[in-house]
C-alpha positions as CSV (number, residue, x, y, z in Angstrom):
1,X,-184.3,46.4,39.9
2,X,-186.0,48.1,36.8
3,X,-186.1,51.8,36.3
4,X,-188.6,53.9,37.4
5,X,-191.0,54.3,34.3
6,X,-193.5,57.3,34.2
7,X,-196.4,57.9,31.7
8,X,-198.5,60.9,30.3
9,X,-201.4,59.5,29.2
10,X,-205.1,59.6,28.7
11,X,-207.5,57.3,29.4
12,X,-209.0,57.0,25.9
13,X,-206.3,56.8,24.0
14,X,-205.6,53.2,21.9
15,X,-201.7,54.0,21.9
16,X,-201.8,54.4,25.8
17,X,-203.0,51.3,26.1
18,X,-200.9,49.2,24.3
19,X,-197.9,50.4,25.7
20,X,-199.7,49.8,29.6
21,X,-199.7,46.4,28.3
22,X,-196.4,46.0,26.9
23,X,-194.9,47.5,30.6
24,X,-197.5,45.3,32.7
25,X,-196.0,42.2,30.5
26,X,-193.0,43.0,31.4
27,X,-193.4,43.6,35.0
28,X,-193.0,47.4,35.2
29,X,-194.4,49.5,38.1
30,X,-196.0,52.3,36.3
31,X,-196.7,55.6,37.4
32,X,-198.7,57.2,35.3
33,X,-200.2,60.8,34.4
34,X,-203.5,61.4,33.1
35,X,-203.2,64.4,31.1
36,X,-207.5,64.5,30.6
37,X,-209.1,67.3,31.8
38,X,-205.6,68.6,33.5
39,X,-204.1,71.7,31.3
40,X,-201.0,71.9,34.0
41,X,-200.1,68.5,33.2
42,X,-200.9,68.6,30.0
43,X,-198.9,71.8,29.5
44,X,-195.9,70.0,31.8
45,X,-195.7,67.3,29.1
46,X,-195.6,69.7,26.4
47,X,-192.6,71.1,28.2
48,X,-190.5,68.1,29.1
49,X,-190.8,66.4,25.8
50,X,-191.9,69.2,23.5
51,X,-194.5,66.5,22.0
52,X,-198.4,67.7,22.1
53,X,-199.3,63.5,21.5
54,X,-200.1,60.8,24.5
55,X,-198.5,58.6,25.4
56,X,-195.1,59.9,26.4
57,X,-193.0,57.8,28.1
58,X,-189.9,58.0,30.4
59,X,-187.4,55.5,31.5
60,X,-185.7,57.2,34.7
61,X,-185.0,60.3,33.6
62,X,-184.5,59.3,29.6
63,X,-187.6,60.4,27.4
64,X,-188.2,57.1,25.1
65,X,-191.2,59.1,23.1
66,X,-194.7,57.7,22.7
67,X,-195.8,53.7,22.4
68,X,-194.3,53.3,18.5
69,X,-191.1,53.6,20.3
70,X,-191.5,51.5,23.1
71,X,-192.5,48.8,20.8
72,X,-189.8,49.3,18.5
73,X,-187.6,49.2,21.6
74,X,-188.6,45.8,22.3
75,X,-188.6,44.6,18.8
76,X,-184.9,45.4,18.8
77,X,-184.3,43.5,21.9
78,X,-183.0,47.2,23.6
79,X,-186.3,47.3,26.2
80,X,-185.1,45.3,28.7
81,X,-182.0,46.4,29.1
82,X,-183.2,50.0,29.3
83,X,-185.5,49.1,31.9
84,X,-182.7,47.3,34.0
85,X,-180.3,50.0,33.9
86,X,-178.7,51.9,36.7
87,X,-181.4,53.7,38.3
88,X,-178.7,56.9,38.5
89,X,-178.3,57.2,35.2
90,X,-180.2,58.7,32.1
């Protein structure tokens, strides 16, 4: 069973996108947070990852950063192994 993945994003943003894609491909259930128009959540983000940029992505409870490092995750093979980790953990 994959992580939980959770996403601030907004719904213009390029970057958002292709990281939506890369989890759909890969068969992740994503919740995701659309920052636009939403200070709080916007200001929430700012606070958990201390990044002002979308997207920002979590893997349970680790904080991956934003879609350059979800792709770099998969282009060194370490994606899906983060995804299938121990739900309990990071």
């Amino acid at each position: 069973m994959n992580k939980p993945v959770t996403m601030y994003a907004s719904a213009w943003c390029g970057y958002c996108h292709r990281a939506r894609v890369l989890l759909q491909a890969k068969g992740v259930e994503l919740e995701e947070f659309t920052i636009d128009g939403n200070p709080e959540l916007r200001n929430e983000m700012i606070d958990r990852t201390g990044r002002h940029t979308v997207p920002q992505i979590f893997i349970g409870k680790l904080h991956i950063g934003g879609s350059d490092e979800l792709v770099e995750l998969e282009r060194m093979g370490k994606l899906d192994a983060l995804l299938a980790a121990d739900t309990t953990a990071a």
